[in-house]
Phi, psi and omega in degrees: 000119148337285182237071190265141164242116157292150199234115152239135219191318200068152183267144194223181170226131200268098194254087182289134150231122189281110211239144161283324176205139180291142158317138143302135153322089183101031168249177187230160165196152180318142153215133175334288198208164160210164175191170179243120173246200192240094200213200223116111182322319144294356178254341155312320146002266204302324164321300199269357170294322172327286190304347144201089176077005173239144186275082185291151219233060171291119171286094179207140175286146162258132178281176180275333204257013184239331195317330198293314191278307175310311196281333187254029151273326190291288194324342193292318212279324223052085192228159175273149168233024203264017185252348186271135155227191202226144203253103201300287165326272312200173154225167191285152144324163204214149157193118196262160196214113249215076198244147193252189183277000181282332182102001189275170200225118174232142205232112150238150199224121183272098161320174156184193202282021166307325181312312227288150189228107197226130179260000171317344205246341158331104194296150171300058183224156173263105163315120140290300160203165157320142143218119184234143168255162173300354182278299161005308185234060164219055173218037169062259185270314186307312188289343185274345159293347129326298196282307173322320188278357189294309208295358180267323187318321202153126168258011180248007190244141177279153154258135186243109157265145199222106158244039186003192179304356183264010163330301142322353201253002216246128185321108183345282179315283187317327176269348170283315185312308185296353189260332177294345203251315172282173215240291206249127156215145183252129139251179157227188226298310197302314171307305185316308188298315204276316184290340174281353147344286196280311161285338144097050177193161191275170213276341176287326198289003173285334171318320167296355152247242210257020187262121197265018177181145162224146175223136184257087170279127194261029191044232218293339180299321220123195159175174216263149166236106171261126165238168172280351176237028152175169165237137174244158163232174193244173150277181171233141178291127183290123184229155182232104189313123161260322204185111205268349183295119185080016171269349182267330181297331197259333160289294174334320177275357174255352149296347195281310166325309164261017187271311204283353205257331177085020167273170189296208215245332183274327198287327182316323179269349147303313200270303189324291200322317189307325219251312147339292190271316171289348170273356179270359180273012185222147184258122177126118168298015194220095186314126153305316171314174188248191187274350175275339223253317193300277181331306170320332191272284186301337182264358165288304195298000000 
């Protein structure tokens, strides 16, 4: 491999159900349809770090009754699979996904063994840089064994942190270490409000260690580039929404793509929206297009 990031974050199954309308509390409603995919936050990622030119490495323990369709989902994908390994006892993670006719999104999350964290299992390759997601580090003793090999990774390697909605859940101590250790960190607004809660101090004030940009996606708004000597804010590229699941995975990763590419930091945030905007055009968290499809959106907007 050529350009590998490791991506940590673990791997789950994205269990849809498609609703005409949400239930009344202690009510019943119809579903449409259902289906299953191959998810997770890195790995929504990682479809779009492919498209340019980078190799993502995801690192996730496997239950046994989910490894076969996981393994010939990499193979299908051309995806590296040298980060799985399969927890014989245990099962994979879950995230049921509750999506109605309006296009809103309701999320329940099943743990299962993606937490486990051994770094021995780790491929042996020179990273470019790291993307962890917040799910990542609510699994306890593993995640703090997680942040610790972080502290090992490089002080010359970017770190990309996403800690998404379950932020809260994620230990005080264990998330200051981790915000201290990134370089990029993406959030959007609900997040931002809950970690400076949760940290009790605002998300700028990480600039004194090693982070150099925090970014805000605001939905229909845009979204924001905080640096330490200005904030820019973007529009968001006009679209006709299918499906908003893995559009927050794909923008992160496409700034992390183009952070890793040496572009400045606002065009970077021009390609993330791009990137952005083609998985929310999708029913499903794994855009089909391609960096021409990317591109393409931005010379449109």
């Amino acid at each position: 491999m050529e350009n590998p990031v490791l991506m940590l974050g673990g791997l789950c199954l994205d269990r849809y159900c498609l609703l005409s309308q949400f239930p009344v509390k202690g009510q019943d409603t119809l579903i449409q349809d259902t289906f299953e995919r191959i998810g997770g936050c890195p790995i929504n990622a990682a479809f779009t770090l492919k498209k340019f030119g980078l190799d993502p490495v995801l690192y996730s323990a496997v239950g046994a009754e989910s490894i076969e369709k996981v393994q010939a989902f990499f193979h299908r994908n051309e995806l590296p699979a040298d980060g799985l390994f399969v927890i014989e006892d245990q099962k994979t993670g879950f995230c049921m996904i509750l999506l109605d006719d309006q296009k809103e999104r309701t999320f329940m999350t099943y743990r299962g063994c993606e937490g486990i964290f051994d770094p021995a299992r780790i491929p042996a390759l020179n990273y470019r840089a790291c993307c962890l997601t917040g799910l990542y580090l609510i699994y306890g003793t593993d995640s703090e064994n997680a942040v610790a090999y972080l502290h090992t990774f490089g002080a010359d390697r970017e770190i990309f942190f996403d800690p998404g909605p379950l932020c809260d859940q994620i230990d005080p101590d264990l998330f200051e270490k981790a915000m201290r250790l990134c370089t990029h960190l993406k959030v959007n607004e609900e997040e931002q409000r809950l970690l400076e809660q949760t940290l009790g101090r605002p998300l700028t004030a990480y600039f004194q260690y090693r982070m150099r940009a925090v970014v805000v996606t605001c939905g229909s708004r845009g979204a924001q580039l905080i640096q330490p000597e200005q904030t820019q804010s973007f529009p968001a590229l006009p679209i006709k929404l299918a499906d908003s699941n893995g559009a927050g995975d794909a923008f992160f990763a496409g700034y992390a793509a183009s952070v890793l590419q040496g572009k400045p930091l606002a065009e970077c945030m021009w390609i993330a929206s791009a990137c952005g905007a083609l998985t929310a055009m999708t029913l499903g968290p794994h855009a089909e297009g391609g960096l021409k499809e990317i591109l393409q959106l931005l010379q449109d907007a």
